[in-house]
N, C-alpha and C positions, 0 to 999 in steps of 0.2 A: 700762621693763622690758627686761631681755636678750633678744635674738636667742634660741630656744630651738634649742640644735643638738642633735641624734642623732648619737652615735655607734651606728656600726654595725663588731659586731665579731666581723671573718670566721673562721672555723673552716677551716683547714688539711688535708687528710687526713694520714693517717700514711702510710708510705712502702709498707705492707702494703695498706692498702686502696684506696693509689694506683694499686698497679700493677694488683691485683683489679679495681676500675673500669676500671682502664684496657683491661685484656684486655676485661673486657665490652666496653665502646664500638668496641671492634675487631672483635670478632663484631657487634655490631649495624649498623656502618658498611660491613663488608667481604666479611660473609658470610650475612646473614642472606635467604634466598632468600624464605621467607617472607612478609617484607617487601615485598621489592622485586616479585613476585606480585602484590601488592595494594595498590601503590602508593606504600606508604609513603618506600619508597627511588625515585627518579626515575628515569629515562634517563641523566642524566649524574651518577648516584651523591649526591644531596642527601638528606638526611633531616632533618625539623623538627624542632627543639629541644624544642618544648612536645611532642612524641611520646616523646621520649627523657626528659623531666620528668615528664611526665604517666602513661603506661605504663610505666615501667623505672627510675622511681625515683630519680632523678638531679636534684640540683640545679643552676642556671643556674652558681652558683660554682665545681659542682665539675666541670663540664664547662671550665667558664673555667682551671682547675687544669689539668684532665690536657691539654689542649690547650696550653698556655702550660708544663708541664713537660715535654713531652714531646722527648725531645735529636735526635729521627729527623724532627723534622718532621712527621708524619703525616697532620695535621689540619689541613683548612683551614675558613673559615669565610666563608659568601656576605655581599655585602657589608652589607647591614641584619642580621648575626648572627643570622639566624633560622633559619637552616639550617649543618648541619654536614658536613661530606662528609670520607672519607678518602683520600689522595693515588694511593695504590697500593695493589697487595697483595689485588686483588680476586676473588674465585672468582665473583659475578655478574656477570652480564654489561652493566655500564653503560661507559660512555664520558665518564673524567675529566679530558679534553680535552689529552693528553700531546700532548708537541711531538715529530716529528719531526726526526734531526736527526744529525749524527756525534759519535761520542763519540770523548774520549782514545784514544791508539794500546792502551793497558793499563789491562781493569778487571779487578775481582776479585770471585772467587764464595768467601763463606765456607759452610763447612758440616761436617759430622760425619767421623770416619773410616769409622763404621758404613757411610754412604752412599758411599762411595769407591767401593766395586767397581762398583756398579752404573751410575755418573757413568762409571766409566773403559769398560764396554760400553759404557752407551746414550745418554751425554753428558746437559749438563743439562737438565732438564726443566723445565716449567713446572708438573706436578703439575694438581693444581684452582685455582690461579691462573690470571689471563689473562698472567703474563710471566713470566718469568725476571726474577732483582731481580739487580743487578750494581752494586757499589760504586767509587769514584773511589780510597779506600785502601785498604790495609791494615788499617788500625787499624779501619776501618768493617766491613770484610770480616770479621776479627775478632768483635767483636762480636756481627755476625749468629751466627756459625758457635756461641758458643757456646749460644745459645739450642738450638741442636739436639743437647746434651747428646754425651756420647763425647767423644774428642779431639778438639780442632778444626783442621778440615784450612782453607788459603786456596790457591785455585785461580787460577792468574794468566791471563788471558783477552788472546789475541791479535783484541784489538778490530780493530786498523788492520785486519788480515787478511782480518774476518767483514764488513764494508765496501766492501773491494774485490772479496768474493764477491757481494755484492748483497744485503747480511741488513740489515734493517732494523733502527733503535737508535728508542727515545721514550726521550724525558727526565723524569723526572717532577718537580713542581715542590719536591719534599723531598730532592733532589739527586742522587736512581737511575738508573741506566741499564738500561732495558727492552727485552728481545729475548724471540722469542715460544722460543728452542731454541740452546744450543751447541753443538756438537760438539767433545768433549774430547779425540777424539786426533787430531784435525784443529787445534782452537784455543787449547785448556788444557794448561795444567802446574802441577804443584803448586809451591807457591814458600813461602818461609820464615817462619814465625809471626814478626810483631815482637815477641815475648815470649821467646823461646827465647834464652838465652844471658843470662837479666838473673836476678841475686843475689836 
């Protein structure tokens, strides 16, 4: 008699309901205070898989999905995959073991025009995150910036500068550069969309 094999045959999300989960798992990973209250989220930012399955509806594959599509890195995952954790970007207050460390002479903060005036008083802020998130390019910078709707403006950050004042930089392990405040008329200037001038 044949070997009796199972196919098993996985279901894809569509790109609509990718990103829909995706934003959840972001709120449950990053900001969910509730959570982390009562334990569900740790000290150093873990949260169980079977919580996020079990309570929130999500299945193992399509966490395996949005993690494995994801082009920012965001998500990592402990080593027996039972737990999920997000790299950065966090308003509670866990400790996702960022390296200390000196960055590039030049990072870059993308973000709106709307925000511009207020960047150009009081420089940039961290908001309810624990950092300022600062990019390696352009094109990264970019991207952030349009997520924040309006023009998008890229702020060119005299990193070497905020280093030699004594500002701390963490790195995070999905390729950011982390400072807890700019100061943009002391270390920013706007600098040139790489979009602008193309057909």
């Amino acid at each position: 008699m044949d070997t009796l094999v199972t196919s098993i045959i996985t279901r894809r999300m569509k790109p609509k309901e990718l990103s829909k989960k995706g934003k959840e798992l972001a709120f449950l990973l990053r900001h969910d205070q509730e959570a982390y209250d009562s334990g569900l989220i740790d000290e150093k930012g873990w949260r169980e898989v079977k919580d996020l399955v079990k309570e929130h509806g999500y299945t193992r594959q399509e966490l395996e999905e949005i993690v494995s599509s994801d082009d920012k890195g965001r998500y990592e995952w402990n080593n027996d995959k039972k737990k999920l954790r997000a790299c950065q970007g966090h308003s509670i207050p866990v400790d996702v073991e960022l390296t200390e460390g000196v960055p590039p002479k030049v990072l870059y903060h993308g973000t709106s025009s709307r925000f511009l005036s207020s960047i150009m008083k009081t420089g940039i802020q961290k908001m309810s995150r624990q950092y300022v998130h600062l990019s390696l390019d352009k094109g990264t910078a970019l991207k952030v910036a349009k997520r924040h709707g309006g023009s998008p403006i890229i702020i060119q950050i005299n990193a070497e500068g905020m280093v030699k004042d004594g500002i701390k930089f963490y790195h995070s392990k999905n390729g950011y550069w982390l400072t807890e405040f700019v100061d943009y008329q002391k270390y920013g200037q706007i600098t040139t969309n790489p979009e602008e001038g193309r057909s």
